[in-house]
C-alpha positions in Angstrom: 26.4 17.9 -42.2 24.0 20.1 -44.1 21.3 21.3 -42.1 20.6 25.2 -42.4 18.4 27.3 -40.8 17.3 30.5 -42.0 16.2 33.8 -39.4 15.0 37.1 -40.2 12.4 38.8 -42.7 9.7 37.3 -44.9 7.5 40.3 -46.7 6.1 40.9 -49.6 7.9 42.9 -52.4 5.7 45.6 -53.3 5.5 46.5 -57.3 3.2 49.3 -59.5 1.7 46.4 -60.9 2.2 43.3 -58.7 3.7 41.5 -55.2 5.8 38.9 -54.5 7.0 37.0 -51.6 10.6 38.1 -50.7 13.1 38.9 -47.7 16.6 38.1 -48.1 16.6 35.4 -45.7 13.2 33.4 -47.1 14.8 33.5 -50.3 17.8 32.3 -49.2 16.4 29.3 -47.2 13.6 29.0 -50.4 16.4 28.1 -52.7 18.5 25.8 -50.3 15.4 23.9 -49.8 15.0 23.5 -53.4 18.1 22.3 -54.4 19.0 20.1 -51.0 15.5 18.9 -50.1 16.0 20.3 -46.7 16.4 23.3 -44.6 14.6 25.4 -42.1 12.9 28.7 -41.8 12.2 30.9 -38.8 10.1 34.0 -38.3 6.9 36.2 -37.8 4.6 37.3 -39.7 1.3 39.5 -39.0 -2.7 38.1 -38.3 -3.3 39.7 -41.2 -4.3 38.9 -45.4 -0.3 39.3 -46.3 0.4 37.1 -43.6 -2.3 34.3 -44.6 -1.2 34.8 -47.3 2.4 33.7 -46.8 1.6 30.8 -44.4 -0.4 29.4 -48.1 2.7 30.0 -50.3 4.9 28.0 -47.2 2.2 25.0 -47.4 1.7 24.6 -50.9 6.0 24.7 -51.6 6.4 22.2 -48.6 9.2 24.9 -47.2 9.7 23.9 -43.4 9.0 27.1 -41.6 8.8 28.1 -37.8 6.5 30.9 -38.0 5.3 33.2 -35.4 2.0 35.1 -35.4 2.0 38.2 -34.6 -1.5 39.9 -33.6 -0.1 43.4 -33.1 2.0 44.0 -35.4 1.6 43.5 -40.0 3.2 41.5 -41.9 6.3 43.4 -43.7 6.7 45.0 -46.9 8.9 46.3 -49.2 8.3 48.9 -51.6 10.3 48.8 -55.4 11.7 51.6 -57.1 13.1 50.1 -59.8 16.1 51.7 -62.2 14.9 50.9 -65.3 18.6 51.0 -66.8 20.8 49.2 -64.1 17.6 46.5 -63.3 18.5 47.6 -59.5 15.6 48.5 -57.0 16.2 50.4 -54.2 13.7 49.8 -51.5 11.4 51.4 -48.9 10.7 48.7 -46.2 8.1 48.8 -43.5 8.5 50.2 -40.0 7.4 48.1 -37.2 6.8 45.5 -39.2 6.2 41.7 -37.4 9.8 40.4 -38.7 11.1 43.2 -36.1 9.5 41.2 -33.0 11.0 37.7 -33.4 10.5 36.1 -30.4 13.7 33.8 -28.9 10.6 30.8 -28.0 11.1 26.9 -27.3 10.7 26.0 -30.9 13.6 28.3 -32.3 16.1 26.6 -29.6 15.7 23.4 -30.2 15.5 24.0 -34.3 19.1 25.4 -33.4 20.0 23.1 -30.9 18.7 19.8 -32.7 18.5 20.6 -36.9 21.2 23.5 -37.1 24.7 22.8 -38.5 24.9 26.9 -40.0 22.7 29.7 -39.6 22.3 32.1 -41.7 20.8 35.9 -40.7 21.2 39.2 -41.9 21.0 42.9 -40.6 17.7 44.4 -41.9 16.3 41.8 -38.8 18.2 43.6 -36.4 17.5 47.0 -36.7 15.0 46.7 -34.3 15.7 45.7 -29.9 13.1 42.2 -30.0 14.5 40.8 -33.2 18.3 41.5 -32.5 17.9 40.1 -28.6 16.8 37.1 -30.6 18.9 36.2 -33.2 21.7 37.6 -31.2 21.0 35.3 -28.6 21.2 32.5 -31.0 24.6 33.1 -31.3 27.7 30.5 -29.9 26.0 28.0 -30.0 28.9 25.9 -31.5 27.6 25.8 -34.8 28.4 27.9 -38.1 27.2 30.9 -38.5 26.6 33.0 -41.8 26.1 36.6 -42.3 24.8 38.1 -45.5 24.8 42.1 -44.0 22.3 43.1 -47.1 22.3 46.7 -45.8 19.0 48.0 -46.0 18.4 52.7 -46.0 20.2 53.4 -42.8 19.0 50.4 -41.2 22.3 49.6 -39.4 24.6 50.4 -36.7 28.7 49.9 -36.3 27.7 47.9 -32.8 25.7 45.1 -34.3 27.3 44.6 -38.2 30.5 43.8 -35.3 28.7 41.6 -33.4 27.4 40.1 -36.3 30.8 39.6 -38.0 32.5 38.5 -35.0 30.2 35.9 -34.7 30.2 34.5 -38.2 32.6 32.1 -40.4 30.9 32.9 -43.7 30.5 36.4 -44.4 29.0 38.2 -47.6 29.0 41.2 -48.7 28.5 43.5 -52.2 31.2 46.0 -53.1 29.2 49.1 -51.9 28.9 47.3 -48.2 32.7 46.6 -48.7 33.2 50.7 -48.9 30.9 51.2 -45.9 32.7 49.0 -43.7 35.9 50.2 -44.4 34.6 53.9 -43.6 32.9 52.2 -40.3 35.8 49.7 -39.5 38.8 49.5 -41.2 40.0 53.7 -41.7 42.2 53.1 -43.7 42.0 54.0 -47.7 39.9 51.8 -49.6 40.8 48.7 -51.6 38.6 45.8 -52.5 41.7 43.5 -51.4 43.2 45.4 -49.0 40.1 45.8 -47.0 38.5 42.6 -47.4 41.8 40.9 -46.0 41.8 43.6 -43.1 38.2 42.9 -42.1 38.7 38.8 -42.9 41.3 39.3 -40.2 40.1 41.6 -37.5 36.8 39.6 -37.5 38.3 35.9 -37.8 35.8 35.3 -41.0 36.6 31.9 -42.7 35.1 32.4 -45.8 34.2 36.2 -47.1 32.8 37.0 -50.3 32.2 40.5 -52.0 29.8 40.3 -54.9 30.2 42.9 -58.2 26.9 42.6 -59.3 27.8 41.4 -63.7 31.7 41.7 -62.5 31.0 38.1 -60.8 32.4 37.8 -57.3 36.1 37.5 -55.1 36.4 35.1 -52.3 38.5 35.0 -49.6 39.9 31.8 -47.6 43.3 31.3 -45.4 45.6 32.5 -47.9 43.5 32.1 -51.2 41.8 34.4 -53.3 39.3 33.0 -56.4 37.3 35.7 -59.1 34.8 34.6 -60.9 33.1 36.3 -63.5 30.2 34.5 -65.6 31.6 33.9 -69.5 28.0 33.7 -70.9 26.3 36.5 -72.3 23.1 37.2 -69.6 20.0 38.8 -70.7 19.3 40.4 -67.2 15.5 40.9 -66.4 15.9 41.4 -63.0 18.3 41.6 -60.4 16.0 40.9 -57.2 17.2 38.2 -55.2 20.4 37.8 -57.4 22.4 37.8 -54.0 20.5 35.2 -52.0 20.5 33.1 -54.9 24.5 33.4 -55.0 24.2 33.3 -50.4 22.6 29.7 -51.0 24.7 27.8 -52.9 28.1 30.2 -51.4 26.4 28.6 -48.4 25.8 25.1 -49.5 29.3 24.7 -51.0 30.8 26.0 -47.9 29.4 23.1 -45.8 30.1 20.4 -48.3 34.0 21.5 -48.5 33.8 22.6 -51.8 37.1 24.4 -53.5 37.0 27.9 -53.6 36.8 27.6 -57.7 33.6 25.6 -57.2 32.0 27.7 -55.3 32.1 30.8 -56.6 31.9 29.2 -60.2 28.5 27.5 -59.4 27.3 30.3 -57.2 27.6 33.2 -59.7 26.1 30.5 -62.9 22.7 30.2 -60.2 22.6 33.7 -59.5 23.3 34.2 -63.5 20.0 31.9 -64.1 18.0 34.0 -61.4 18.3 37.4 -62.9 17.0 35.7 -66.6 13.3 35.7 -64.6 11.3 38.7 -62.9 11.2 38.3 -59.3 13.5 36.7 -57.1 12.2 33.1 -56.9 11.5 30.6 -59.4 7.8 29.8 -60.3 8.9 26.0 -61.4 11.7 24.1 -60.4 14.1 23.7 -63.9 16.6 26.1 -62.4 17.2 23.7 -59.5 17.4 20.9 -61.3 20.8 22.1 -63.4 22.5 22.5 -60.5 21.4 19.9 -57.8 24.0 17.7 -59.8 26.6 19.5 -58.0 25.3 18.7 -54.6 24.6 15.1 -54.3 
């Protein structure tokens, strides 16, 4: 079936001269809602302006969302320094920031236990105790599981990306994670095929995908390997979000036992259409529209 849920960080993406909603795993969830009509969202935000703020935004785009309130703790942020020449921002994210308190409460179990066929989480949500007790928690609960690391500063550890991969079918990562995790995992030299395969197996991943940024994307399943690079010319405005744009429908395609040529085809034409606009999520709903055909 295709019911995904969606845990970790909602924040704002702090600009010089604006904010947007972000989080890898809102976006994620934002886009599979919009092109499957369904999906659900869960985290926490602060009893503050930014978190108002956000609960708004959730209402007005009918996004199904399981949101805690925090009354300690604000609602995260993400700060943008943007390279002007390669469109890539590198970030400067909030300590102590709600996201990082995720409580494991009634509501989250039984979205798992009763509208959960794949969950999807990251690692920036556990980098701190509450949050990774949570999710972690979550885990083996004879459903799929999806990992999109989305490394964030040094906000990691060797003991939880392994828990994290061990407990996932569907794994992504970009080339630069790739390296790290063969340092961290694999010692052994480095090669985008060698290593993939050697953490596909030690980890028994089903699906793993490394993304190349405007070199497309591999993906490896059983014994099959697919590249896709996009073979229109792209205009790039902005990379933010161009990863969880490819996550949802790497996701989506997954679930619906699509071939490995689909996915990656479709996946890397949606994120192609998200790096046309600045931000990382659509303000209409055109985009979705070109490639909900594929779906139903």
């Amino acid at each position: 079936m295709l019911r995904i849920t969606s845990i970790g960080e909602i924040l704002f993406d702090i600009y010089e001269d604006k904010k947007a909603i972000g989080g890898a795993p809102f976006n994620f969830i934002y886009h599979v809602v919009n092109l499957t009509g369904k999906g659900n969202f869960i985290s926490r935000i602060g009893n503050d302006e930014l978190g108002r703020e956000l609960l708004k935004f959730l209402e007005e785009k009918k996004v199904k969302a399981h949101i805690q309130i925090d009354k300690t703790h604000p609602t995260g942020t993400a700060k943008a320094n943007l390279n002007e020449s390669t469109k890539l921002p590198k970030w400067e994210i909030s300590a102590d920031s709600s996201f990082d308190f995720i409580e494991p409460d009634v509501e989250t179990s039984r979205i798992i236990q009763k509208h959960t066929d794949c969950l999807y989480f990251g690692i920036l949500a556990q980098r701190e105790n509450h949050s990774r007790k949570t999710i972690q928690s979550l885990f083996g609960k004879g459903i799929k599981y999806f990992c999109d690391l989305n490394i964030r500063q040094n906000f990691y550890s060797k003991e939880v990306i392994e828990k994290s991969l061990a407990a996932s079918k569907v794994v992504k990562m970009n080339i630069e994670e790739l390296k790290l995790l063969n340092d961290l995992l694999v010692n052994d030299s480095f090669g985008l095929k060698n290593s993939a395969e050697k953490i596909k197996s030690k980890y028994n991943i089903d699906l793993l995908c490394i993304t190349l940024g405007e070199e497309g994307a591999v993906l490896f399943k059983d014994n099959d390997i697919n590249s896709y690079k996009s073979r229109s010319s792209i205009k790039v405005v902005d990379t933010v979000g161009a990863g969880d744009a490819y996550a949802s429908i790497l996701c989506i395609g997954y679930m619906l036992n699509w071939k490995l040529e689909k996915i990656n085809e479709a996946a890397n034409e949606f994120a192609g259409e998200i790096v046309k606009i600045k931000g990382a999520l659509p303000e209409g709903y055109e985009i979705y529209n070109k490639f909900r055909g594929d779906i139903f």
